[in-house]
C-alpha positions as CSV (number, residue, x, y, z in Angstrom):
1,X,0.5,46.6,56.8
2,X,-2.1,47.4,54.3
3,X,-4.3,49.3,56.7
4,X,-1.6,51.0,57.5
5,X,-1.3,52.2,53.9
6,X,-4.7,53.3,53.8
7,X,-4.8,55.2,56.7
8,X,-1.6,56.8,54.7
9,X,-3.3,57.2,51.4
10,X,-6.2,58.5,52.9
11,X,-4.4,61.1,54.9
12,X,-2.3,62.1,51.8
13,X,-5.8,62.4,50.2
14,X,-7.1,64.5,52.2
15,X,-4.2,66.8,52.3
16,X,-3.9,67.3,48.3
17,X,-7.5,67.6,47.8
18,X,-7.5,64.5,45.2
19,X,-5.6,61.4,43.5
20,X,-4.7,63.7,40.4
21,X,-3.0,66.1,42.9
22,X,-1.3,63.8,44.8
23,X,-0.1,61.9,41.8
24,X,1.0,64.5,40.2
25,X,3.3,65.5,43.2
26,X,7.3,63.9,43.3
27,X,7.7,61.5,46.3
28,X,9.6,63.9,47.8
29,X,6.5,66.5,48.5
30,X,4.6,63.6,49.3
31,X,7.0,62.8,52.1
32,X,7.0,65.7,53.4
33,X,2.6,66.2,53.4
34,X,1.7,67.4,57.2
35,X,4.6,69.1,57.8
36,X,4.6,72.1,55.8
37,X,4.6,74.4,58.7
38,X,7.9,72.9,59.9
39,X,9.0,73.1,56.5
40,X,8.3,76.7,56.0
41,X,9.9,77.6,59.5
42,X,13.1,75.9,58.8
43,X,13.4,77.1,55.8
44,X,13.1,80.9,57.5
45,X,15.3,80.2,60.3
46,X,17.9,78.1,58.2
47,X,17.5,75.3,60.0
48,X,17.5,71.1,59.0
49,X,14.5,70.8,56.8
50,X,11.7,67.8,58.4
51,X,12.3,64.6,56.7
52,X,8.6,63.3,57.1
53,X,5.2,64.5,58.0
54,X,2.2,62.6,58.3
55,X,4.6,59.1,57.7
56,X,5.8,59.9,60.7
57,X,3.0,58.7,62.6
58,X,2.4,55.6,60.8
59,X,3.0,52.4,62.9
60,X,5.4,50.7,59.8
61,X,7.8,53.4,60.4
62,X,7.8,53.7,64.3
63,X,8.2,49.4,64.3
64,X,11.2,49.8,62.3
65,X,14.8,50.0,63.7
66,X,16.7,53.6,63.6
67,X,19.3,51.8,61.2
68,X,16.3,51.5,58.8
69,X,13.9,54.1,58.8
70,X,14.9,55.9,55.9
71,X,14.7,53.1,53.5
72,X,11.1,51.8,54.8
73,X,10.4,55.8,54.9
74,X,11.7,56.1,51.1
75,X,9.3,52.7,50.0
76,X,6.0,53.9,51.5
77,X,6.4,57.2,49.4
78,X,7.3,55.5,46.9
79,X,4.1,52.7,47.4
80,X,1.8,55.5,48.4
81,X,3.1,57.8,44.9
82,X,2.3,55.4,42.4
């Protein structure tokens, strides 16, 4: 699990351009990091809004059950923000 939160950090990293930037982002944007494309177009269109971007590849959240995805979703943003 905790090379699965580097992988994370490092991607979130890479997107923000440093730790300052992504700190200073609410877990919300940093949920949504990847996917701003999808965001933008949905957001034209008026359609559903993505709920994740790059934690939607990470292997914590594709192991865990529909029923739960959300909450382990919510605390790796949450992990990953502070």
């Amino acid at each position: 699990m905790v090379l699965a939160y580097d992988k994370l950090l490092t991607c979130a990293y890479c997107l923000t351009g440093s730790l300052l930037n992504l700190a200073k982002h609410p877990a919300s944007t940093v949920q949504i990091l990847g996917a701003e494309k999808a965001l933008f177009r949905a957001m034209k269109t008026k359609h559903d809004t993505p709920k994740y971007g790059l934690l939607y590849h990470a292997s914590i959240i594709g192991q865990s059950s529909q029923k739960y995805k959300g909450k382990v979703r919510v605390t790796v943003t949450d992990d990953l923000h502070i």
